[in-house]
PyMOL CGO cylinders between C-alpha atoms (Angstrom):
from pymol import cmd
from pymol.cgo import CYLINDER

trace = [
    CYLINDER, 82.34, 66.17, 92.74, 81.72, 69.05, 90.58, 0.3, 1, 1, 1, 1, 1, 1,
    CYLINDER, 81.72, 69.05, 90.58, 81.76, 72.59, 92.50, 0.3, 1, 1, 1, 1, 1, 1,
    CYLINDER, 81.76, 72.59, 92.50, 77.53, 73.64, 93.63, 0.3, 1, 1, 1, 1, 1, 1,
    CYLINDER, 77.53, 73.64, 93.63, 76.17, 76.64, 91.64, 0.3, 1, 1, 1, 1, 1, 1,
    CYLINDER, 76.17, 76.64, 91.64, 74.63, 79.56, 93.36, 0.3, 1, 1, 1, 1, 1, 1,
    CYLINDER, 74.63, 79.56, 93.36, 71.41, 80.72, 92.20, 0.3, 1, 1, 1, 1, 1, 1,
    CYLINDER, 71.41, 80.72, 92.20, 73.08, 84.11, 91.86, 0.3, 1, 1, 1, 1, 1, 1,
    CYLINDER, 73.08, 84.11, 91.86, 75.53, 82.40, 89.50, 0.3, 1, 1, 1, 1, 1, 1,
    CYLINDER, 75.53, 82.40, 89.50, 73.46, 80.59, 87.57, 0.3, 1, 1, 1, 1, 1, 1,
    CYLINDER, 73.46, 80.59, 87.57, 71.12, 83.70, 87.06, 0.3, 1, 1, 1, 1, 1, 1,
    CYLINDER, 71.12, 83.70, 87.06, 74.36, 86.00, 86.35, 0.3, 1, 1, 1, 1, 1, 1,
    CYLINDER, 74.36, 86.00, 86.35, 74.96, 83.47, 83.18, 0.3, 1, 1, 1, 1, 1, 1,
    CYLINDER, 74.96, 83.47, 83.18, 71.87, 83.39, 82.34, 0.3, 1, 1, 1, 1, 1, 1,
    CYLINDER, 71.87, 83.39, 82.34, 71.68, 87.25, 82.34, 0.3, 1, 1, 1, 1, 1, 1,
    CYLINDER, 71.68, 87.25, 82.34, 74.87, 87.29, 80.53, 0.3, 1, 1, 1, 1, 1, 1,
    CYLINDER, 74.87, 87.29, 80.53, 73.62, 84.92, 77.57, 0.3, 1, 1, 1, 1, 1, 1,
    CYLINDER, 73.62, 84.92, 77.57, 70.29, 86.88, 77.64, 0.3, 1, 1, 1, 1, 1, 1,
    CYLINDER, 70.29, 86.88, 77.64, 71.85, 90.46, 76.78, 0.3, 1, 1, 1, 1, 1, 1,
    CYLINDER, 71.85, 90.46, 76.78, 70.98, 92.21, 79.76, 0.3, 1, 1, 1, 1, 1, 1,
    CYLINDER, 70.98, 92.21, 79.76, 72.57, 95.36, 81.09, 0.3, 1, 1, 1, 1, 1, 1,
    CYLINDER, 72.57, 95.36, 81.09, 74.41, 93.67, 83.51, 0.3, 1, 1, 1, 1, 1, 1,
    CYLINDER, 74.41, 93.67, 83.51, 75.91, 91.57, 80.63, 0.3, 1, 1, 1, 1, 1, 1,
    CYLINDER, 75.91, 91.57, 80.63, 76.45, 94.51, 78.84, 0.3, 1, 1, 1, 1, 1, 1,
    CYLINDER, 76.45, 94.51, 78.84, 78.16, 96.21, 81.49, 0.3, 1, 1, 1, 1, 1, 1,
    CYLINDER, 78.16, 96.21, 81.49, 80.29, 93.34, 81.67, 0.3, 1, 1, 1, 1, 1, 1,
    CYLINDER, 80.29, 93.34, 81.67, 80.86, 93.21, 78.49, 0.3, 1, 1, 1, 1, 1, 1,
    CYLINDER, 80.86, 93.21, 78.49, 81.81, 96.73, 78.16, 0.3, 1, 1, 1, 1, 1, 1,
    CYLINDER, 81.81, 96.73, 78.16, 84.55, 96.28, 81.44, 0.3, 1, 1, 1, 1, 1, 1,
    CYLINDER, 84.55, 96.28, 81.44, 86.25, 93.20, 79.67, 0.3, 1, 1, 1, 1, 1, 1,
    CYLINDER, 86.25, 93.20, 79.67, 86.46, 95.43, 76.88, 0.3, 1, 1, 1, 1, 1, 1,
    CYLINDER, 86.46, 95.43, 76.88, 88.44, 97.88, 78.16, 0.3, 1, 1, 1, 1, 1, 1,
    CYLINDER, 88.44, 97.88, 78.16, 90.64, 96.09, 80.68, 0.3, 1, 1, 1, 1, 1, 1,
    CYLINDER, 90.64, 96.09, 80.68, 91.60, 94.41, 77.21, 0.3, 1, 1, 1, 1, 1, 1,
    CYLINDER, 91.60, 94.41, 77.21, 92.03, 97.17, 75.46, 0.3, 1, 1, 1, 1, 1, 1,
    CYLINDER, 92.03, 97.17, 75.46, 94.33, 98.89, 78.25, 0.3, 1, 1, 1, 1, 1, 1,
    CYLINDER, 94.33, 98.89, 78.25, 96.18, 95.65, 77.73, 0.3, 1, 1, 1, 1, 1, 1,
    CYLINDER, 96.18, 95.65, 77.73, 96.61, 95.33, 74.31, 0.3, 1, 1, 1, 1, 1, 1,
    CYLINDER, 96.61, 95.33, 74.31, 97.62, 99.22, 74.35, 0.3, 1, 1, 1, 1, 1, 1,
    CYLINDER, 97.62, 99.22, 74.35, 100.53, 98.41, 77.05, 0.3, 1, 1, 1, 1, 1, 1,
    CYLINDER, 100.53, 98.41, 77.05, 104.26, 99.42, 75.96, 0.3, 1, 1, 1, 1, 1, 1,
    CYLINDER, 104.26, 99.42, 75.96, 106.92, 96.59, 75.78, 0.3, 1, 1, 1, 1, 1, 1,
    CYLINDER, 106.92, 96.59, 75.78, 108.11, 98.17, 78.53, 0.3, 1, 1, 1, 1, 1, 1,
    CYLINDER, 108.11, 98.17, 78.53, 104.92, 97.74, 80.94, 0.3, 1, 1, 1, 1, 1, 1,
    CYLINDER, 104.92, 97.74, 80.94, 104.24, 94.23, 79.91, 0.3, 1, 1, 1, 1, 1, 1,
    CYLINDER, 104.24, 94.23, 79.91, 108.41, 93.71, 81.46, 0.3, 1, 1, 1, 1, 1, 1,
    CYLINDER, 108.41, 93.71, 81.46, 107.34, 95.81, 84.16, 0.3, 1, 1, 1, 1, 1, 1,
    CYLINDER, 107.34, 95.81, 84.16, 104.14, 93.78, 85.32, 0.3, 1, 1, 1, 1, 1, 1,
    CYLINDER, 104.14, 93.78, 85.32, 105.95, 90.53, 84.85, 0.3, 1, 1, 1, 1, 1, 1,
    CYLINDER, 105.95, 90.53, 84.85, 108.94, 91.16, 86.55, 0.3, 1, 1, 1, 1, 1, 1,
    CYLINDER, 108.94, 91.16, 86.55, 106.75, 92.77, 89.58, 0.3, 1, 1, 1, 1, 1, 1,
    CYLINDER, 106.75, 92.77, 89.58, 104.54, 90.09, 89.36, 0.3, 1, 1, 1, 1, 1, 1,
    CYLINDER, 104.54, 90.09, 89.36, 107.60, 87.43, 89.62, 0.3, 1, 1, 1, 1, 1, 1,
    CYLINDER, 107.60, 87.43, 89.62, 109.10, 89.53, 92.35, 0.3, 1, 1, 1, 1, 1, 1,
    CYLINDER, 109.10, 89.53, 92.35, 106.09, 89.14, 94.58, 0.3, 1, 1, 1, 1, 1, 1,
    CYLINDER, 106.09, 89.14, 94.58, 105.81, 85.58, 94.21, 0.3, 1, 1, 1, 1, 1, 1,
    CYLINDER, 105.81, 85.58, 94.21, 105.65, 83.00, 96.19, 0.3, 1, 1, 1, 1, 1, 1,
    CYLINDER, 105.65, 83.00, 96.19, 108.56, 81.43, 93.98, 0.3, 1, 1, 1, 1, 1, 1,
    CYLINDER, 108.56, 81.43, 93.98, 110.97, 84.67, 94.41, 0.3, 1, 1, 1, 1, 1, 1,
    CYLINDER, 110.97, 84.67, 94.41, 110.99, 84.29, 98.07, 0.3, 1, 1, 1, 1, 1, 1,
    CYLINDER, 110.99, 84.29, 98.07, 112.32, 80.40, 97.57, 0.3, 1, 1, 1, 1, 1, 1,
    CYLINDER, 112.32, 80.40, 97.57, 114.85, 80.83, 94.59, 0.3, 1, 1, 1, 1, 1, 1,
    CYLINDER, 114.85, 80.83, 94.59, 116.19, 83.77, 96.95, 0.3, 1, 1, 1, 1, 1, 1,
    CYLINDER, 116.19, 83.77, 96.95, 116.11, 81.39, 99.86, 0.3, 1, 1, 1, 1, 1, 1,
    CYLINDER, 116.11, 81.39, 99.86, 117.42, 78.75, 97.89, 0.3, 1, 1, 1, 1, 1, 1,
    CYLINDER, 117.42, 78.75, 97.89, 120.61, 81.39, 96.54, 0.3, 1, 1, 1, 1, 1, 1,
    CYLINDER, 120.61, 81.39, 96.54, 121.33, 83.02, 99.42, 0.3, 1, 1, 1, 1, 1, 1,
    CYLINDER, 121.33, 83.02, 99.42, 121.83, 79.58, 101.25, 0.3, 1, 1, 1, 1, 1, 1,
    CYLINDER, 121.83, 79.58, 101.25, 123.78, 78.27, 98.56, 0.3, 1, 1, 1, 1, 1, 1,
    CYLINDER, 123.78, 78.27, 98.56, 126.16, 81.10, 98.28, 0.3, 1, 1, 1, 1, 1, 1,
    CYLINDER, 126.16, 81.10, 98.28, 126.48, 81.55, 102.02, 0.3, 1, 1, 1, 1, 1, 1,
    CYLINDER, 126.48, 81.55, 102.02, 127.62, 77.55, 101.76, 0.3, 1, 1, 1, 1, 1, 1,
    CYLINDER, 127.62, 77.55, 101.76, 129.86, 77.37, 99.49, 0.3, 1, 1, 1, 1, 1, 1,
    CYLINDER, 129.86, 77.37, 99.49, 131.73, 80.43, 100.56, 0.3, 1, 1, 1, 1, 1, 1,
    CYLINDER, 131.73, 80.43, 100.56, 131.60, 78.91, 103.93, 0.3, 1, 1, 1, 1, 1, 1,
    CYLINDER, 131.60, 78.91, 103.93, 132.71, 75.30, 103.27, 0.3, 1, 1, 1, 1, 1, 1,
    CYLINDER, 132.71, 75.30, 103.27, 134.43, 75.07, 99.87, 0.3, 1, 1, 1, 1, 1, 1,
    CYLINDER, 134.43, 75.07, 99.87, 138.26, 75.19, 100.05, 0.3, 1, 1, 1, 1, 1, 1,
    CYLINDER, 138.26, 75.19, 100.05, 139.98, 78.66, 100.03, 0.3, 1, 1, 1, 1, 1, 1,
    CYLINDER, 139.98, 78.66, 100.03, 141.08, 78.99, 96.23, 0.3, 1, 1, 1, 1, 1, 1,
    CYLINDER, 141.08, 78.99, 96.23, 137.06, 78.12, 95.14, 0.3, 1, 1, 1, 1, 1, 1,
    CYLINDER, 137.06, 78.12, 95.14, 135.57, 80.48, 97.86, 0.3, 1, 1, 1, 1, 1, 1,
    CYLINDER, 135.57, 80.48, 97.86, 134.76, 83.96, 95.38, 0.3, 1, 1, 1, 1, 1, 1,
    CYLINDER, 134.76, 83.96, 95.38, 132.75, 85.96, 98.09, 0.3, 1, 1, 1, 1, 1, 1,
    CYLINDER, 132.75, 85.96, 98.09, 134.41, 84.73, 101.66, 0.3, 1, 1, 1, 1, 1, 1,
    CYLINDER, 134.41, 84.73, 101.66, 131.96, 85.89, 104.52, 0.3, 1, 1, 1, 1, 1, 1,
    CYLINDER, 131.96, 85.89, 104.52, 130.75, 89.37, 104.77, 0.3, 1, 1, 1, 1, 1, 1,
    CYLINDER, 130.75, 89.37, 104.77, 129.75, 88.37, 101.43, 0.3, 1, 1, 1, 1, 1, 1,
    CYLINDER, 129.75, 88.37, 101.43, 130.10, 91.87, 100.17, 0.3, 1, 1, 1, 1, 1, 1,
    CYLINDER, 130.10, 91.87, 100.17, 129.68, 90.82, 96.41, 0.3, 1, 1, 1, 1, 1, 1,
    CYLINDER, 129.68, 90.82, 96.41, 125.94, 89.21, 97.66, 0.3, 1, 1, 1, 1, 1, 1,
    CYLINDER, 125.94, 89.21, 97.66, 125.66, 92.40, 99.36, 0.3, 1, 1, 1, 1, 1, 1,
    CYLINDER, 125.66, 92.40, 99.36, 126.20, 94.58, 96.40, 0.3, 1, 1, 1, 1, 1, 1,
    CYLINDER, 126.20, 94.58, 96.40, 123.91, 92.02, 94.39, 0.3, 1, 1, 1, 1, 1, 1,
    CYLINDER, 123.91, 92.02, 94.39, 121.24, 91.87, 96.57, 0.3, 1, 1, 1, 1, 1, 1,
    CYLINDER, 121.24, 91.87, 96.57, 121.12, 95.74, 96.39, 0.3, 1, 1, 1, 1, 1, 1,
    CYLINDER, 121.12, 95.74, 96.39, 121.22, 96.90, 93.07, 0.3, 1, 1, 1, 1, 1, 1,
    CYLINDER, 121.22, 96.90, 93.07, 118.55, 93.89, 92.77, 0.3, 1, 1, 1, 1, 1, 1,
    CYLINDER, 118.55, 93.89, 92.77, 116.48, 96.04, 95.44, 0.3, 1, 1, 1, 1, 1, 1,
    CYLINDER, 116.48, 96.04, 95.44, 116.83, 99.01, 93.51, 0.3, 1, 1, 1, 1, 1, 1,
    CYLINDER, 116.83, 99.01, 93.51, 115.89, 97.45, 89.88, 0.3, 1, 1, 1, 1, 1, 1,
    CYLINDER, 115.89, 97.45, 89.88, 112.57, 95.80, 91.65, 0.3, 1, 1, 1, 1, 1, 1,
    CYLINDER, 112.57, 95.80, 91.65, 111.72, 99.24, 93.37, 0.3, 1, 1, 1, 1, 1, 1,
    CYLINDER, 111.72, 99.24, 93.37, 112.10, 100.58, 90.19, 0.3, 1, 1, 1, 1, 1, 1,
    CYLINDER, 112.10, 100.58, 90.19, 109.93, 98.20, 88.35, 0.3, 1, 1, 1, 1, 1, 1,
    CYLINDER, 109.93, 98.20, 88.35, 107.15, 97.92, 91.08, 0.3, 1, 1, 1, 1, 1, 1,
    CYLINDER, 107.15, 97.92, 91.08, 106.98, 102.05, 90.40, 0.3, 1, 1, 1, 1, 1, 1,
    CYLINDER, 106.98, 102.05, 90.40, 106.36, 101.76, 87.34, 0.3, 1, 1, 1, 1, 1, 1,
    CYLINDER, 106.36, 101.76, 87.34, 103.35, 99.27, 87.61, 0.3, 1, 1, 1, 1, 1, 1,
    CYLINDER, 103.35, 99.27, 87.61, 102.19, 101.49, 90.36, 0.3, 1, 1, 1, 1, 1, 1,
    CYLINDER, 102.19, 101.49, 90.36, 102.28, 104.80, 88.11, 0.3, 1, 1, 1, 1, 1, 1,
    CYLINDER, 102.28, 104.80, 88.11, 100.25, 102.68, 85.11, 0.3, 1, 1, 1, 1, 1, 1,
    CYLINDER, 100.25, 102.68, 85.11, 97.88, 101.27, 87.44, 0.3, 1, 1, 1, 1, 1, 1,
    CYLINDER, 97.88, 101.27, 87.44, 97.54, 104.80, 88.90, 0.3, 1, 1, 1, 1, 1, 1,
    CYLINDER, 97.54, 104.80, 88.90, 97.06, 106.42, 85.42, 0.3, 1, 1, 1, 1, 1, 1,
    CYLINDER, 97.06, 106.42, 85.42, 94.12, 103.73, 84.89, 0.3, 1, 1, 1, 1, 1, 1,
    CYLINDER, 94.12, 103.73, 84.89, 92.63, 104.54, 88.26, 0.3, 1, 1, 1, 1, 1, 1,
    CYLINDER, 92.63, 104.54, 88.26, 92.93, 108.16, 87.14, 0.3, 1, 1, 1, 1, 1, 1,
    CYLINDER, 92.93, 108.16, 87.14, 90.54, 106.85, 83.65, 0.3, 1, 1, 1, 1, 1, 1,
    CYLINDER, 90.54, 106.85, 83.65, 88.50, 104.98, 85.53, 0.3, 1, 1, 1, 1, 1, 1,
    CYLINDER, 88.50, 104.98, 85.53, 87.49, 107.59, 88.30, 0.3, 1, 1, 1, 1, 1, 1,
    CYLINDER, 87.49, 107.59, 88.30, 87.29, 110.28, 85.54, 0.3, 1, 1, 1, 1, 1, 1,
    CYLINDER, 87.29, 110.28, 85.54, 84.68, 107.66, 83.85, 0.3, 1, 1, 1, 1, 1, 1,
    CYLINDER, 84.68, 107.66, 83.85, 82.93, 106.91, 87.21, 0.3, 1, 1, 1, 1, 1, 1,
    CYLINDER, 82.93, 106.91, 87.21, 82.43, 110.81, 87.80, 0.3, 1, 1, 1, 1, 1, 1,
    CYLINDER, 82.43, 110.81, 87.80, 80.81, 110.94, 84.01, 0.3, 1, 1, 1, 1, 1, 1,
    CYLINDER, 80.81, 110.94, 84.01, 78.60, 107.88, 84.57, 0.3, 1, 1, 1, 1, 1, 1,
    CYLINDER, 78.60, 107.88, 84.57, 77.42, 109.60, 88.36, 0.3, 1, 1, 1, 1, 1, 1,
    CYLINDER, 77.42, 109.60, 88.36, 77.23, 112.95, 86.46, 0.3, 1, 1, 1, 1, 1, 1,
    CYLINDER, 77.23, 112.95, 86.46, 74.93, 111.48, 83.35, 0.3, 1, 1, 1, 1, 1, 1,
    CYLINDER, 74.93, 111.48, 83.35, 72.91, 109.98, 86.27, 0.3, 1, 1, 1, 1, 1, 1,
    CYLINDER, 72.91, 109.98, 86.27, 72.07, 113.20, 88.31, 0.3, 1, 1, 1, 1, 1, 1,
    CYLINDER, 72.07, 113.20, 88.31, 70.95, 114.67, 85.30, 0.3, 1, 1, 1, 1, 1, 1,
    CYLINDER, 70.95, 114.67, 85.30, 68.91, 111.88, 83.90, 0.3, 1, 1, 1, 1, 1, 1,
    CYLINDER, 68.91, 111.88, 83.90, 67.28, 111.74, 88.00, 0.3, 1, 1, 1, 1, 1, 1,
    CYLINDER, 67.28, 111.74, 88.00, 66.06, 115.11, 87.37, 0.3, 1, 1, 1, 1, 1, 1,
    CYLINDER, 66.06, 115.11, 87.37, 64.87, 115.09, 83.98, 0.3, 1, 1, 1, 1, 1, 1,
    CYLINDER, 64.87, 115.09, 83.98, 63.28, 111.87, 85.75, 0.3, 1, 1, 1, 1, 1, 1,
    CYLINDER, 63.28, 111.87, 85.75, 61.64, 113.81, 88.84, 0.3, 1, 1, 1, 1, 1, 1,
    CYLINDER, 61.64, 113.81, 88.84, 60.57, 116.55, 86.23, 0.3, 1, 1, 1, 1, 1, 1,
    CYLINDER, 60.57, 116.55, 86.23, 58.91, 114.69, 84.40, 0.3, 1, 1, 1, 1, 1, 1,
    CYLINDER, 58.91, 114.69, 84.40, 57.17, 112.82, 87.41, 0.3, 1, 1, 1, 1, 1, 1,
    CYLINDER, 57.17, 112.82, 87.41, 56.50, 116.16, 89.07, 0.3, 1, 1, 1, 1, 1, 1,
    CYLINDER, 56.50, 116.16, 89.07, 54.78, 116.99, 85.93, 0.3, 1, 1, 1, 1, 1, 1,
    CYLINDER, 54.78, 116.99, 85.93, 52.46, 113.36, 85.39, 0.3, 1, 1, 1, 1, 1, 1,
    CYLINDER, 52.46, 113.36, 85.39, 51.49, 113.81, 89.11, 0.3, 1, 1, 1, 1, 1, 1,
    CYLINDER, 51.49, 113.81, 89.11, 50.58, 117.18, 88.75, 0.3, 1, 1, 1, 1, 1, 1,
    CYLINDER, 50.58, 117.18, 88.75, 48.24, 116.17, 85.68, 0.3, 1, 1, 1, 1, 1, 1,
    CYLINDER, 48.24, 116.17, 85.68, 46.77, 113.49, 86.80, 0.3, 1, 1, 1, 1, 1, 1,
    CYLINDER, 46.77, 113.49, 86.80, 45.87, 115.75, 90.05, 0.3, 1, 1, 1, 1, 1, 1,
    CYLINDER, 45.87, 115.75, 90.05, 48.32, 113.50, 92.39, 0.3, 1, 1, 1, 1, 1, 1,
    CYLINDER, 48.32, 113.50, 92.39, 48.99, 115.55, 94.98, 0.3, 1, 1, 1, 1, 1, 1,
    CYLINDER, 48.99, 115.55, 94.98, 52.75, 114.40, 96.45, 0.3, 1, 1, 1, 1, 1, 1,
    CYLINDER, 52.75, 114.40, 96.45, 52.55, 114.17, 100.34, 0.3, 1, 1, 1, 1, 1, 1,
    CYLINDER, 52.55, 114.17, 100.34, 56.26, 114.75, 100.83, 0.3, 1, 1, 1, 1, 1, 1,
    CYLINDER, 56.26, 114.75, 100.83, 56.50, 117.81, 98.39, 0.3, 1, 1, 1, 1, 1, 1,
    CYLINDER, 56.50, 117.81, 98.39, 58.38, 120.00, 100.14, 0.3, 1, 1, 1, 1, 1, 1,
    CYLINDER, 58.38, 120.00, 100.14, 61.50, 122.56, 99.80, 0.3, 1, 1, 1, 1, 1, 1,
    CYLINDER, 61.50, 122.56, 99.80, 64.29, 119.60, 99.46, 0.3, 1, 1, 1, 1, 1, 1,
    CYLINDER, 64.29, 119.60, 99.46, 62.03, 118.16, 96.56, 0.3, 1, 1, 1, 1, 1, 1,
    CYLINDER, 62.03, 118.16, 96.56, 61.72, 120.96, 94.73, 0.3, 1, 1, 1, 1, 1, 1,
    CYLINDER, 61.72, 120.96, 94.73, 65.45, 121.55, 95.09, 0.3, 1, 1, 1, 1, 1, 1,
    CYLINDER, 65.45, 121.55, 95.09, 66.47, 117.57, 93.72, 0.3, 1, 1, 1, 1, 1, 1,
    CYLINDER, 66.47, 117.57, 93.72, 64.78, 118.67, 90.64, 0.3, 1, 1, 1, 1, 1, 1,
    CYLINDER, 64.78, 118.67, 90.64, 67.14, 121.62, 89.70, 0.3, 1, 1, 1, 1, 1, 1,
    CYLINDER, 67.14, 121.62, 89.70, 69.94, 121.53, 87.60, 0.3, 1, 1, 1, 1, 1, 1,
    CYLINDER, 69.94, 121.53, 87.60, 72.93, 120.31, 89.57, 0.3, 1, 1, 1, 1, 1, 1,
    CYLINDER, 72.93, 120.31, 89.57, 76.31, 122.68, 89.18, 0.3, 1, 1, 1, 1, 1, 1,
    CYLINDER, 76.31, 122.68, 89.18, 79.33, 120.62, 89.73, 0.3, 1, 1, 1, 1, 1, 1,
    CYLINDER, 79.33, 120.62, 89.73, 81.06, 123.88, 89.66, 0.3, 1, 1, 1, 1, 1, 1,
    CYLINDER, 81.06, 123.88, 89.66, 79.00, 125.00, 92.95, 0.3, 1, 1, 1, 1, 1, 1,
    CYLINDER, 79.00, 125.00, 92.95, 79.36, 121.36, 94.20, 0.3, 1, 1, 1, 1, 1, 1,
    CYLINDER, 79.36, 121.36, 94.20, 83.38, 121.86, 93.87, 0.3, 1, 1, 1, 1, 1, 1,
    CYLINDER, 83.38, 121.86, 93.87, 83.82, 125.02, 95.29, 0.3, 1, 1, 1, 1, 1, 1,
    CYLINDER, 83.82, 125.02, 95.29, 81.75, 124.50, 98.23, 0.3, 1, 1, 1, 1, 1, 1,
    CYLINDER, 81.75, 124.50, 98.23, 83.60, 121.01, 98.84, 0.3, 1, 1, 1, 1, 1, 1,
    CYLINDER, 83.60, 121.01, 98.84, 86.86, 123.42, 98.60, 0.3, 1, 1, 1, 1, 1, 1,
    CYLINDER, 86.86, 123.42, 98.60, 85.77, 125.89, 101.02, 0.3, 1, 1, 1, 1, 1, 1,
    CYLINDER, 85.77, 125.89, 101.02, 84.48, 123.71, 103.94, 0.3, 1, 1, 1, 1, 1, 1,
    CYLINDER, 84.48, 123.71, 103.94, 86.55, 121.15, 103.86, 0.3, 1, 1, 1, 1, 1, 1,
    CYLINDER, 86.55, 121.15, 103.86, 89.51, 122.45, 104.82, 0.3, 1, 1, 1, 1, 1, 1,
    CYLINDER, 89.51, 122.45, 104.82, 87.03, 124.11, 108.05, 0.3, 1, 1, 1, 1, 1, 1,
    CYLINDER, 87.03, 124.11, 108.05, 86.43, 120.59, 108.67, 0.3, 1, 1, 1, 1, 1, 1,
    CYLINDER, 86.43, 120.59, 108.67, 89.76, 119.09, 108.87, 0.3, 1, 1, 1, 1, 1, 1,
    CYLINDER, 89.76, 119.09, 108.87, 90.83, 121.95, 111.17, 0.3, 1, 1, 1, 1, 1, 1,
    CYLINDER, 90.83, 121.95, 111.17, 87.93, 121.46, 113.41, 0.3, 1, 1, 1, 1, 1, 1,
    CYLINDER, 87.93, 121.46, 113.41, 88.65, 117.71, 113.25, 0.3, 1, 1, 1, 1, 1, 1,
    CYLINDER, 88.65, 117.71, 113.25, 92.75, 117.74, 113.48, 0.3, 1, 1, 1, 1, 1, 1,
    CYLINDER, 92.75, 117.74, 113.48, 95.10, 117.59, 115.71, 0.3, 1, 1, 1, 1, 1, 1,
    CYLINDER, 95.10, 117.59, 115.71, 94.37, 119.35, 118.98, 0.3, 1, 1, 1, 1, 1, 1,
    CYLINDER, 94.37, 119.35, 118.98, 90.74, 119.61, 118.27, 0.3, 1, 1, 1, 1, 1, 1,
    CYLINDER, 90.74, 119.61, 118.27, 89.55, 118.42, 121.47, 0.3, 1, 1, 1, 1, 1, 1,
]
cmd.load_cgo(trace, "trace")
């Protein structure tokens, strides 16, 4: 029996066919997860595969599967076949420079997915920035259709008036700076 739709699916592909933002949006995402593909170095594509292998389901067995076959036939083959008799100091030496190469590789995913976490929160802070100003051009303008159509606002007040000034991200930052590090010391270790 076919899998039921939600409504919420069946309305997201039907938003996506009808070129809504949400579509768009979409659209746009695909876009540059592909394009962050397609611009990938041989060297990251080995990377991702060989940490994606290494945390597989699969490694875990064929490791399984090796370590018990080596540990058998160095146990129970006759002396002149056995090439690693028990500690098994060649599987040792194996089984760590194997360790290091994954580390290794696993890094360097991390570092490339952390350089595309860097884009994306660098794009996220433009999109939220775009949007504070286009809110108060927004209230501005609303403060200014109320006020001629002779609407008077019940909640006017002081923080109002303030959400429709220009916001500094400059300010923003260097207040964040200053009182944050008040607020970790008040809140650390010791605080009670």
């Amino acid at each position: 029996m076919p899998p039921q739709r939600s409504p919420e699916n069946r309305r997201s592909r039907s938003e996506a066919r009808s070129g809504s933002p949400a579509a768009e949006n979409i659209r746009a995402i695909v876009d540059l997860e592909r394009r962050a593909l397609a611009d990938a170095r041989w060297s990251d594509r080995i990377s991702d595969a060989i940490s994606a292998f290494a945390g597989s389901l699969w490694f875990v067995l064929c490791h399984i599967a090796l370590f018990t076959g080596w540990a058998a036939w160095n146990a129970l083959a006759s002396s002149p076949l056995r090439f690693d008799p028990y500690p098994y100091g060649l599987l040792t030496f194996i089984v760590s420079l194997e360790g290091v190469l994954i580390a290794t590789f696993v890094l360097i995913k991390q570092n490339r997915m952390a350089a595309q976490s860097d884009q994306r929160d660098h794009l996220n802070l433009q999109v939220d920035l775009l949007a504070e100003q286009e809110m108060t051009v927004v209230l501005r303008m609303l403060r200014r259709i109320s006020e001629r159509l002779g609407v008077e606002l019940e909640d006017a007040d002081a923080r109002t008036e303030k959400l429709t000034e220009e916001t500094s991200v400059y300010d923003l930052m260097q207040t964040l700076e200053q009182e944050l590090p008040k607020a970790t010391q008040q809140d650390g270790p010791g605080a009670d």
